[in-house]
N, C-alpha and C positions, 0 to 999 in steps of 0.2 A: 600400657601407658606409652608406649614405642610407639606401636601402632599408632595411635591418637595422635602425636607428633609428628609423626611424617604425614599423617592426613594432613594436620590442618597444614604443613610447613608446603606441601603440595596444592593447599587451597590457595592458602595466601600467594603462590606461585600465578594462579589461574586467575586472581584477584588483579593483580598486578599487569596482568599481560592485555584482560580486558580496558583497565585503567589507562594502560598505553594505546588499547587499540580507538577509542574514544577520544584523547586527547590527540593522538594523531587525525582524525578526523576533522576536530576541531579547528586544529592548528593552520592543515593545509589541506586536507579535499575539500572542506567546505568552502573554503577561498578560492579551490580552483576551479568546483562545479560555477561556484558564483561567474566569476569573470571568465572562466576557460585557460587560463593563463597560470603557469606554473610558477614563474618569478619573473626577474626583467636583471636585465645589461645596467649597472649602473657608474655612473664618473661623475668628478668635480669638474667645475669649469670656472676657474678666476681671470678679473682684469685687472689691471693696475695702471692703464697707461691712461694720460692727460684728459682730463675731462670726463674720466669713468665716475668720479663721485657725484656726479654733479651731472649723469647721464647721458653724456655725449661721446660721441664715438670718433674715433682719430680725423676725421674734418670736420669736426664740432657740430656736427648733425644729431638729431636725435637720435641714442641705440637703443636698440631693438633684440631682443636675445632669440627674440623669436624667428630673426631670419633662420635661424639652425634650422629650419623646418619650410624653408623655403623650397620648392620646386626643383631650382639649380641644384643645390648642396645635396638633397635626395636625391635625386638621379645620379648624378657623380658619385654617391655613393653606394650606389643599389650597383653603377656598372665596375667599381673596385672589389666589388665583393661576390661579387661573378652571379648575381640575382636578376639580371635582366632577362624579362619573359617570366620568373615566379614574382613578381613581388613592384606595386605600381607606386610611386611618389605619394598619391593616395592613400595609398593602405597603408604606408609606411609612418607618414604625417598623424596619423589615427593612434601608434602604438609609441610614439611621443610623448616624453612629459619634460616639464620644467618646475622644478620648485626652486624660488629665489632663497638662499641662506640669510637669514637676519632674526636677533631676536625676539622675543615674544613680545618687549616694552615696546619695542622699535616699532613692531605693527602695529601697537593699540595708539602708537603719537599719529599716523598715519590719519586719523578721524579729524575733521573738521569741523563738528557743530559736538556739541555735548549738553546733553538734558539738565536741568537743575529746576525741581520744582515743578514741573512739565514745563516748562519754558525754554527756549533754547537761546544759546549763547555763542555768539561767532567768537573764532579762537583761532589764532594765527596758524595758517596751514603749514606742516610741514611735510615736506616733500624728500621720501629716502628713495635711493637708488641704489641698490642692491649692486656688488660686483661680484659676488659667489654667488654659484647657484649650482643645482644638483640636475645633471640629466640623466631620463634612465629612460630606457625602450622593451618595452613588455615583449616578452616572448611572442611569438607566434601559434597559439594554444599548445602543444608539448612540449616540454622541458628543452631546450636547445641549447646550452650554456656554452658552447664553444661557438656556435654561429650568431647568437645575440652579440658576445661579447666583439666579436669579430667586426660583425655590420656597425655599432654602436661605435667602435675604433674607426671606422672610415667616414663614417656621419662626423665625428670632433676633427678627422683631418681633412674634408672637403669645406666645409665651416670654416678652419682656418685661411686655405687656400682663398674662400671667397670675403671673407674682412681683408684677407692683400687687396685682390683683384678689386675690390671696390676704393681702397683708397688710392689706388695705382691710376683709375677710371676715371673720367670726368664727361659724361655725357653732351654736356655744353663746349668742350672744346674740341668734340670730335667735326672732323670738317664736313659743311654741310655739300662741299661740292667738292669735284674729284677736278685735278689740273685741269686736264682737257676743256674740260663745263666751261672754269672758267675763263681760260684765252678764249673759248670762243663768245662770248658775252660780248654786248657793245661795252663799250670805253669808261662809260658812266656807271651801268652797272659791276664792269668788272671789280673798279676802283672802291665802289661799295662794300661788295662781297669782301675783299682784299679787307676793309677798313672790319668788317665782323668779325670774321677769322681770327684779324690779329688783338682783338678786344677780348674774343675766348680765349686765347691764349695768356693774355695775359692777367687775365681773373683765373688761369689754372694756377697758373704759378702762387699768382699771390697767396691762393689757398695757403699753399704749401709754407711759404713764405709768414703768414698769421700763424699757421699752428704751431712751427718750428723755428723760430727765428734765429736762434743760436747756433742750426746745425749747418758742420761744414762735411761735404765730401770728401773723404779718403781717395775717391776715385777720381775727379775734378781739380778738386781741390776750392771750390766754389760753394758758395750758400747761395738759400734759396733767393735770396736779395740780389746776390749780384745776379742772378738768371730773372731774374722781376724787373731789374733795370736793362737788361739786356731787350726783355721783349717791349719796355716798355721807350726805346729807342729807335726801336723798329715800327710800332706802329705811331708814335709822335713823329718823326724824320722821315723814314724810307716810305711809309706808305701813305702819309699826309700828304708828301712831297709826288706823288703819284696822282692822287687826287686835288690836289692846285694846282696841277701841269694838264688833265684833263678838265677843270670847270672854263683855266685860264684859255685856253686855244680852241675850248666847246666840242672836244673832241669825239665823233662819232662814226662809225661805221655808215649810219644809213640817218641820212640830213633831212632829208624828207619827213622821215616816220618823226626823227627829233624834235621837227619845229613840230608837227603835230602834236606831238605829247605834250610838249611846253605848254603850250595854246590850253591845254586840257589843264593843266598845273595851276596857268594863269589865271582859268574861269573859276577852280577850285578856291584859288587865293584869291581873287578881287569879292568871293561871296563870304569867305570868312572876315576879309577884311569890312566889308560891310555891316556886318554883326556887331563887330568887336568898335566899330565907329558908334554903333548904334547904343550900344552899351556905355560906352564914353560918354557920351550929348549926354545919355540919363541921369550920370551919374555927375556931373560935371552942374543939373539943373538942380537936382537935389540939396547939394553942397552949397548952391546958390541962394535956395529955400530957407535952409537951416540958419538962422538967426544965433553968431555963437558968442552975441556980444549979452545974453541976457539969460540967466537959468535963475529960473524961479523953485523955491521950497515952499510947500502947502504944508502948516504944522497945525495938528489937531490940539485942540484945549489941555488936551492931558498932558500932550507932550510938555516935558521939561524945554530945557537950554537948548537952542539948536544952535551948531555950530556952522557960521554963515562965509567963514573962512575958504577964500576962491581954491578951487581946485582943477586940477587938470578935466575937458572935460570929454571924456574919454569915449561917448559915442560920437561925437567930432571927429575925432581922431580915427574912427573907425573909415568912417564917412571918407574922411581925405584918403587914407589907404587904398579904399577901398578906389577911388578915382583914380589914384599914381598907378596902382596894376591894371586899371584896364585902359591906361593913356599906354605904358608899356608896352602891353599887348597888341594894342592901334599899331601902335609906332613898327614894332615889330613885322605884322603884318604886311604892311606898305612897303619895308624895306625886302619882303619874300618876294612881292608884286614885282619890285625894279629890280630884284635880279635876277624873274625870270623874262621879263622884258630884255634887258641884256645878252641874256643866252641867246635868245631868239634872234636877237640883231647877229650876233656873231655868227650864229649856225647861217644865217642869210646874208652876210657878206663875211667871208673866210678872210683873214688878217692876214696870213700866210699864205704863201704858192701852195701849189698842191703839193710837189715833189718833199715841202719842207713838212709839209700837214702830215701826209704818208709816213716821213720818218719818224714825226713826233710821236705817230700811236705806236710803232714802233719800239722805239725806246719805252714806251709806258708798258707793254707786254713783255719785254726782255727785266722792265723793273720787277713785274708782277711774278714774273717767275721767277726772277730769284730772291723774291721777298716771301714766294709759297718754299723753296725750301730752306731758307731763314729758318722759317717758323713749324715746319718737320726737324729739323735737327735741335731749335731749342723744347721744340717739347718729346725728342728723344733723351734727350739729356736730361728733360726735367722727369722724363720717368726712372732714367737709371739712377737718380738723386733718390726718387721717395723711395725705389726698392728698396736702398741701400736703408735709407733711414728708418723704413718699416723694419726691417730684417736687427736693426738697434736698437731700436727705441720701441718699438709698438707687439711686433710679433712675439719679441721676446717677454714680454706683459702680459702675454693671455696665454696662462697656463692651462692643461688640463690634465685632471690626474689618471690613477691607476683605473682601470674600469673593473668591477667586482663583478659577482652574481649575484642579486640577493633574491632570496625564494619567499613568496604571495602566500604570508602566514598569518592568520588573526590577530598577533602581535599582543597577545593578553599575556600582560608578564607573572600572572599565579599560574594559567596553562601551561604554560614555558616551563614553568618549574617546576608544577609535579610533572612533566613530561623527562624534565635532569632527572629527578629523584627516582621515576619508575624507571627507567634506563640504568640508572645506578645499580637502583634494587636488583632487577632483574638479571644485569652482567655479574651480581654477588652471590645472585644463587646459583647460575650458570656455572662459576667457577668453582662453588664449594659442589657443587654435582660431578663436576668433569675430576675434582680434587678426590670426592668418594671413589669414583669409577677407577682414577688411576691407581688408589691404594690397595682396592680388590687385586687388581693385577699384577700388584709386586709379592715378591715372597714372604714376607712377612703377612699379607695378607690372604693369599694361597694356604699359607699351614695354617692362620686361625682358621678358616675356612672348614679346610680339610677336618681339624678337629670336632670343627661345628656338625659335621656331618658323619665322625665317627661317634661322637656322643650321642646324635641320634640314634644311631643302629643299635651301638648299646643299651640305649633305653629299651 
């Protein structure tokens, strides 16, 4: 009967081990023959700053979570983690994932038509925007857990670095011409260029100035308003004032080439102006056509009561509009005419000596330069303003958490559990084995022994 006991307590042992070696199977080689991949790098990634519910991102632009997977961010990240040469933006982009955090209700309001009947019913769209979300990056097929975890940490810190670097950025107010370019420009163009620059500058600011209106510099001691009013002094005053000092005295480098251009101006506008004459007459006959002292109602037999009571009569109305904007536009037109007829007079008889013409472009180059670094030092300022406030208000909002490891397993939670229970089992009979083995070798278990084996002899 011993005998029989230890069989089977050794079967059931064998029972067990197979049971584990099957659910281990299940759990994770089959999940990593499938995909090749052992487990993946995983973190949280939350926002909280202005405009994230409602999915914009700190210049009220649409966000995007997917830039994390952007080009930039991967490469800055691949060269922090010392993977340049193994490992391409490409491949790395591939072993990406994102899943948004949000309830299971939350996704099903997400739906905008809904069956009933087989018929379908429009039903007010609603629109969630997720600010948790789960990033995690699959291994590289063998289990890596220190160097996933690693690259995964530099991917959430180049991603941060680049949400700075793009609210810091403003593509529109990068200057399209370098100093030099522009002094050497003629007079007309310079004062131009002058008048662009300082209109990007002052839509940079404003940004700044819409999204944060509240915030003042610790470092300044200024908000974005008074830096908004500041550029917006500069290009109303200093370089208005640059550009009516250049239309007034026709000021140009090369008089020649100027009248010629004008000429060119002149023949562009007397042909629009002809247009827009032309459009007038028609529209001026038409109005003249339209009879608006009489509107007639045609009522059918069935019709009831018609109500005969005068009213506004609002294709009339269309009608005259429609004449006052292209009288406008005339007018307009004729008055581009005469003021390039004007130029041309001027550029062909000069108002001023020359000596006084000379110094006047003059002074308009010595304004323009110190209106180009005007406009370098407020939009110095107006970057040390958004670090400050990024590094406040924004950065400090986009949390990201711990990065774990988690291992590419079937995820079946009855698997999972006979795989606890055979592991249980098996470390209890492990231990009630190694428990037999240590009592054989103590002395109380040496003398039954020895006895066991003098009783045989006597037998």
């Amino acid at each position: 009967m011993l005998k029989m006991f230890k069989w089977n307590k050794r079967q059931f042992g064998r029972v067990l081990l197979l049971l584990l070696i099957v659910v281990l199977c299940a759990t994770y080689i089959i999940p990593y023959a499938r995909t090749l991949q052992a487990g993946s790098g995983v973190t949280s990634l939350s926002i909280s700053f202005k405009g994230a519910g409602n999915g914009l991102d700190p210049q009220g632009n649409r966000f995007d979570i997917n830039e994390i997977k952007s080009e930039a961010v991967l490469e800055k990240a691949i060269k922090k983690a010392g993977l340049e040469g193994k490992l391409t933006a490409a491949e790395l982009r591939n072993q990406i994932y994102i899943l948004p955090q949000a309830p299971s209700d939350t996704l099903k309001d997400l739906l905008t038509l809904t069956s009933i009947n087989g018929k379908t019913q429009d039903i007010s769209q609603q629109m969630v925007y997720p600010t948790s979300f789960t990033v995690g990056l699959w291994d590289n097929g063998l289990p890596s857990v220190i160097s996933t975890q690693r690259l995964l940490k530099e991917i959430t810190k180049a991603y941060q670095s680049h949400l700075k670097s793009k609210y810091l950025a403003d593509v529109s107010a990068e200057p399209a011409y370098g100093q030099k370019e522009i002094l050497a420009m003629d007079y007309p163009e310079m004062t131009k260029v002058l008048g662009q620059e300082a209109e990007s500058l002052l839509r940079y600011v404003n940004m700044y100035e819409r999204e944060d209106p509240r915030f003042v510099s610790e470092t300044t001691g200024m908000s974005f308003g008074d830096l908004s009013e500041k550029a917006r002094i500069l290009k109303n005053n200093d370089v208005a004032n640059l550009k009516s000092l250049v239309s007034y005295f026709s000021l140009t480098r090369e008089p020649e080439n100027r009248v010629q251009y004008e000429q060119t101006l002149l023949k562009r506008a007397a042909v629009i102006s002809a247009k827009l004459g032309g459009a007038k007459a028609t529209a001026s006959e038409i109005v003249a056509i339209y009879d608006n002292n009489s509107n007639y109602v045609f009522a059918s037999p069935d019709t009831g009561s018609v109500d005969v009571t005068p009213l506004e009569n609002r294709f009339f109305n269309d009608l005259m509009q429609s004449l006052v904007d292209k009288q406008t536009a005339y007018i307009g037109a004729k008055y581009e005419e005469q003021d390039i007829l004007r130029a041309m007079e001027k550029l062909q008889a000069l108002q001023i000596d020359p000596a006084q013409y000379e110094k006047t472009g003059k002074r308009v180059e010595a304004g323009t330069k110190q209106a180009l670094t005007d406009m370098a030092a407020l939009k110095k300022t107006a970057k040390t303003m958004a670090a400050e406030n990024y590094e406040k208000n924004i950065g400090s909002k986009v949390q990201i958490g711990g990065i774990s490891y988690a291992f590419n397993i079937h995820g079946n939670p009855v698997a999972m559990y006979v795989l606890f229970l055979a592991v249980v089992l098996l470390g209890r009979l492990l231990m009630l084995y190694f428990a037999k083995e240590e009592n054989k070798l103590s002395l109380p278990g040496l003398l039954q022994s020895a006895k066991r084996r003098l009783g045989r002899t006597d037998e």
